[in-house]
N, C-alpha and C positions, 0 to 999 in steps of 0.2 A: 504494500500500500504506500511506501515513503514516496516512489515515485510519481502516484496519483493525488497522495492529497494537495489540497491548493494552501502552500505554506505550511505556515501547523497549524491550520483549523480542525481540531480534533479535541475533543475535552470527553473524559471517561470516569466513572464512577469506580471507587474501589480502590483500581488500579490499574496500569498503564499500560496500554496495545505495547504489544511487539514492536513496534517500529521507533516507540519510546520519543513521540512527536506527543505537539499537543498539550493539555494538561490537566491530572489528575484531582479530580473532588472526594470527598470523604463520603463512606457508604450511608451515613448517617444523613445527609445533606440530601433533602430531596426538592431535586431542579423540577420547577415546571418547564415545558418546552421554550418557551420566551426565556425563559432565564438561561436554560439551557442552551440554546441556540446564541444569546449574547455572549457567554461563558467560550464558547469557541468560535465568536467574531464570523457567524456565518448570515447575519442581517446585513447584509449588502444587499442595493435594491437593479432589478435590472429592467428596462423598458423596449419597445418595440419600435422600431424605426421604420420607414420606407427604402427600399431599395431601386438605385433610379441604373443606368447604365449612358457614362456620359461620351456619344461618338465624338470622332477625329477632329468636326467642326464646333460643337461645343453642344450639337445637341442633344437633352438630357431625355432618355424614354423610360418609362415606367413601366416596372420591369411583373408589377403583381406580385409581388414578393416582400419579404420583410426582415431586416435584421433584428436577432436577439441581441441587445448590450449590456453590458455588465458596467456597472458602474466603479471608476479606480475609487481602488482602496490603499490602506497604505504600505504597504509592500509592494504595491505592483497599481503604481499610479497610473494609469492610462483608463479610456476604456478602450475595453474587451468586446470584441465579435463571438458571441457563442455558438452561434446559429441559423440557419437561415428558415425563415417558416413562411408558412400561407396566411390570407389575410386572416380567417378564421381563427388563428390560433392566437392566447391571450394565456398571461402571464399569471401564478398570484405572489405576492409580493410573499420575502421568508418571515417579515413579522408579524402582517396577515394569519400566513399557516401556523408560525407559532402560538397567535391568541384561539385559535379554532380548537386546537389539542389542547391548552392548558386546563378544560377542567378536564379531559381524561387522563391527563399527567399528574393530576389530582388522586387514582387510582392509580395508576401503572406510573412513576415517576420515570424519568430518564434517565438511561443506563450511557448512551455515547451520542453522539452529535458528530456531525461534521462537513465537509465542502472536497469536492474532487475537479483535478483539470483544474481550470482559470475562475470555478466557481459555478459550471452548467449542470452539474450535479452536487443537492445537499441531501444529507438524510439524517435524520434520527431515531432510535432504536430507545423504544419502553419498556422496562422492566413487569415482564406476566409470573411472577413466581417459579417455582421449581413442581419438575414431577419425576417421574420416573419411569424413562421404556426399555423395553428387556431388562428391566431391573437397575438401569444405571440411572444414576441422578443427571438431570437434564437441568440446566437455568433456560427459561422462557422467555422470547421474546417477542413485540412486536415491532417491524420496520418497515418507515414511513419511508421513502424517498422520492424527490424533487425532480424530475428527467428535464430540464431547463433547455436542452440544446434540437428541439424540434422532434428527435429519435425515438421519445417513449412519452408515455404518461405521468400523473404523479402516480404509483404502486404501494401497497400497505400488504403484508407478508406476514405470515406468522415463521419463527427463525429460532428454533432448540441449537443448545450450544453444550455437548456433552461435559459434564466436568471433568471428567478422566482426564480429558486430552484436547478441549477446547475447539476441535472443529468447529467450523460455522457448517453451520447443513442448510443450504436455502433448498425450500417445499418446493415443489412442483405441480401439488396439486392441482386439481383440476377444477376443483370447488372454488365458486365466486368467492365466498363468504371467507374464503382463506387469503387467496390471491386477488386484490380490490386493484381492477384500474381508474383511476380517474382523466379523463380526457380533459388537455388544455382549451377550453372555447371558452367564449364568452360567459360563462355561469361558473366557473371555476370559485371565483373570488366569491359571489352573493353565496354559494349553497349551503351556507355553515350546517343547515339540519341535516344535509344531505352526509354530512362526515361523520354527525353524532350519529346517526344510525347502522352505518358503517361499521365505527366502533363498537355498538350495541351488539352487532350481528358477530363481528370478532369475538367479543368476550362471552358470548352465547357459545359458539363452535368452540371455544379451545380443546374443550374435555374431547371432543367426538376427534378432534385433528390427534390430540396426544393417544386416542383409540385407536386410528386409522397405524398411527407409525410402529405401536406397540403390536399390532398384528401385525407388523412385518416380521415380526421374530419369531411367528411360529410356522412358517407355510418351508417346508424342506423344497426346494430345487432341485432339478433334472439339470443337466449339463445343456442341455439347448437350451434352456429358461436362463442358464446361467450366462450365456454367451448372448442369446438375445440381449439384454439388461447391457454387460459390456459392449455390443456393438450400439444401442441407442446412444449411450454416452458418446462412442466414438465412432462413428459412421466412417466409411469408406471415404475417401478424399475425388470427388470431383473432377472427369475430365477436364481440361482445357478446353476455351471453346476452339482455340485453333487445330486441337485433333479434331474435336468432333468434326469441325468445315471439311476439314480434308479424308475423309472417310468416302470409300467411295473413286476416289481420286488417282489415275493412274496415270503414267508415263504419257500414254497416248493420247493423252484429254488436254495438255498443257504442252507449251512449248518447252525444249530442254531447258532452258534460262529459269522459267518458273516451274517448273519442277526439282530443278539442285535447290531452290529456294525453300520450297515446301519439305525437300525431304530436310532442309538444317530446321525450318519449323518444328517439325514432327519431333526430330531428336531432340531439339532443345526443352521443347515442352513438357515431354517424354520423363525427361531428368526429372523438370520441377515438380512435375506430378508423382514420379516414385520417390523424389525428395519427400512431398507432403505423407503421403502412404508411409514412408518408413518412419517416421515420425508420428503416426496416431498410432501404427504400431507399437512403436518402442510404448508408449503412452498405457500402450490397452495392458502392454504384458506387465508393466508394474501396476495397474491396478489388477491383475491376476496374481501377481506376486504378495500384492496385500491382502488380496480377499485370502492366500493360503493361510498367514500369518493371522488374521483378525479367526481362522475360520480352528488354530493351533491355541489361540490364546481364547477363544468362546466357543468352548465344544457344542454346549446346547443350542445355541443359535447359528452353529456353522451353515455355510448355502442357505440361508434365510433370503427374502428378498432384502431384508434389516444389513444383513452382513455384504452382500455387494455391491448394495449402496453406501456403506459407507466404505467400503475400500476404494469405491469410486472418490470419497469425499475427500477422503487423507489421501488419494493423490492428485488433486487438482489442488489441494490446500499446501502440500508442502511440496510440490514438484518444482522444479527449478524453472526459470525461465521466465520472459516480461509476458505482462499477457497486456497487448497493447490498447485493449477496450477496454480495462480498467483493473478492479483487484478482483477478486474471490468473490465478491459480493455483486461483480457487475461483469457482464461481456461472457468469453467463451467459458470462463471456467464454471461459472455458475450457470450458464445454459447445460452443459455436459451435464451437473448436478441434476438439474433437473429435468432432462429425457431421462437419466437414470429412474430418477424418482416414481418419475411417470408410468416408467414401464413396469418397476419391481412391483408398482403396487396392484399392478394389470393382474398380477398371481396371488396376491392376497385375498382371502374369505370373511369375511369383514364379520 
């Protein structure tokens, strides 16, 4: 995450993220989300601009489009371009969203806050108490986040965080009532009932969510059940579309010139493609390698759908490498999480 967050806007309750950024509050101290959210400097406000396109003689055409701007802050005094959006699309300011949650912060107080990128994504995560699936103690959470940069919605998730070993595990559920999107238009800012209920329906579900996970532990897997699960997380890598054009395509269909060309095509792309392949490879085998390990150290819940989802989790969480659309909690590693999730639960008897 050091790389993604915007400065050290991070503030945690307790104690201190891994990345040792940010700054820690006392367990005792309970943030409402405004206070929370000032606490790690993520109230920066950002607005909506027209975007024009000015030609070679000076004149300027209106292009239907719109930039997201982030307002300088002090660390990084300019403003900021976040996004490009439709006219449709409409902002709501972060201390807006922070008065909306404070009385449910009133209940669930706030566990981390914080800002990623130049500011296009914030999120804050509530404290839902502890439970227990397959018998481990779980802390419960829920997480709000802000999608600022045209890409997503704002998203509210329910997010169990083993204590053993601190995994984030983002759900994948399939249930509204778990995974909330909210779309940026116009009514964004006015719906404030529309989030209190929202929240109402969250803390209604949690019992049947922490049901749902806790029946992953007892359904045994077949070795195709087990492999489907692994291949959801990790799909095969995508032709090229330049093999695909050139399929079909033979010596005598093109002149020699364009055909020495196509065939350095084919090779080249050739490369990049069994590049990608041997890469979600290497990927798949050490989550095989954990599922052995999670399935040596949990005999009872070995080949569960519980147990290869989480070796899926512990290696998308401690695997080496940048994940360039964001941390664990955003972009490819937490999609992988959750086709896995998706699919384990496909074999669950609820």
């Amino acid at each position: 995450m050091t790389a993604n967050l915007f400065g050290d806007r991070f503030a945690s309750r307790r104690e201190p993220a891994w990345h040792r950024l940010g700054e820690v509050f006392k367990a005792e101290e309970k943030l409402t989300a405004s206070q929370g959210m000032a606490k790690a400097d993520v109230l920066f406000e950002i607005q909506k601009h027209p975007q024009v396109v000015k030609m070679s003689d000076g004149t300027e055409l209106d292009t239907n489009s719109y930039a997201v701007v982030r307002e300088p802050t002090t660390d990084d005094p300019e403003h900021r371009v976040l996004a490009t959006v439709g006219r449709e699309w409409d902002m709501i300011q972060a201390k807006d969203l922070g008065k909306m949650l404070d009385p449910i912060s009133d209940k669930f107080p706030v566990e981390t806050v914080g800002a990623i990128g130049q500011g296009e994504k914030i999120f804050i995560s509530l404290d839902a108490g502890a439970s227990k699936i397959a018998g481990e103690d779980h802390e419960l959470y829920w997480l709000i986040t802000d999608h600022r940069d045209g890409t997503g919605a704002m998203t509210m998730a329910f997010t169990p965080v083993r204590v053993v070993c601190q995994n984030t595990l983002i759900t994948g559920l399939r249930n509204s009532k778990v995974s909330v999107n909210l779309k940026h238009n116009r009514n964004i800012s006015a719906d404030t009932s529309f989030y209190m209920d929202i929240f109402s329906q969250m803390a209604q579900t949690q019992e049947s969510v922490v049901t749902a996970m806790d029946s992953m532990t007892k359904n045994k897997l077949n070795e195709r059940q087990v492999t489907q699960i692994m291949t959801s997380a990790y799909p095969k890598a995508s032709r090229p579309d330049k093999l695909k054009l050139s399929d079909g395509v033979t010596s005598d269909d093109v002149p020699s010139n364009v055909w020495r060309r196509i065939l350095n095509d084919k090779q080249e792309q050739r490369e990049v493609w069994e590049k990608r392949q041997n890469r979600t490879d290497v990927i798949m085998n050490h989550a095989k390698e954990r599922l052995d390990v999670f399935n040596q150290d949990f005999p009872k819940i070995s080949n569960t759908s519980w147990a290869v989802y989480n070796a899926i989790v512990e290696t998308e969480d401690y695997r080496r490498g940048h994940d360039k659309s964001g941390t664990a909690l955003y972009g490819s590693r937490a999609e992988a999480k959750a086709r896995a999730f998706n699919t384990a639960l496909n074999y669950v008897r609820i």
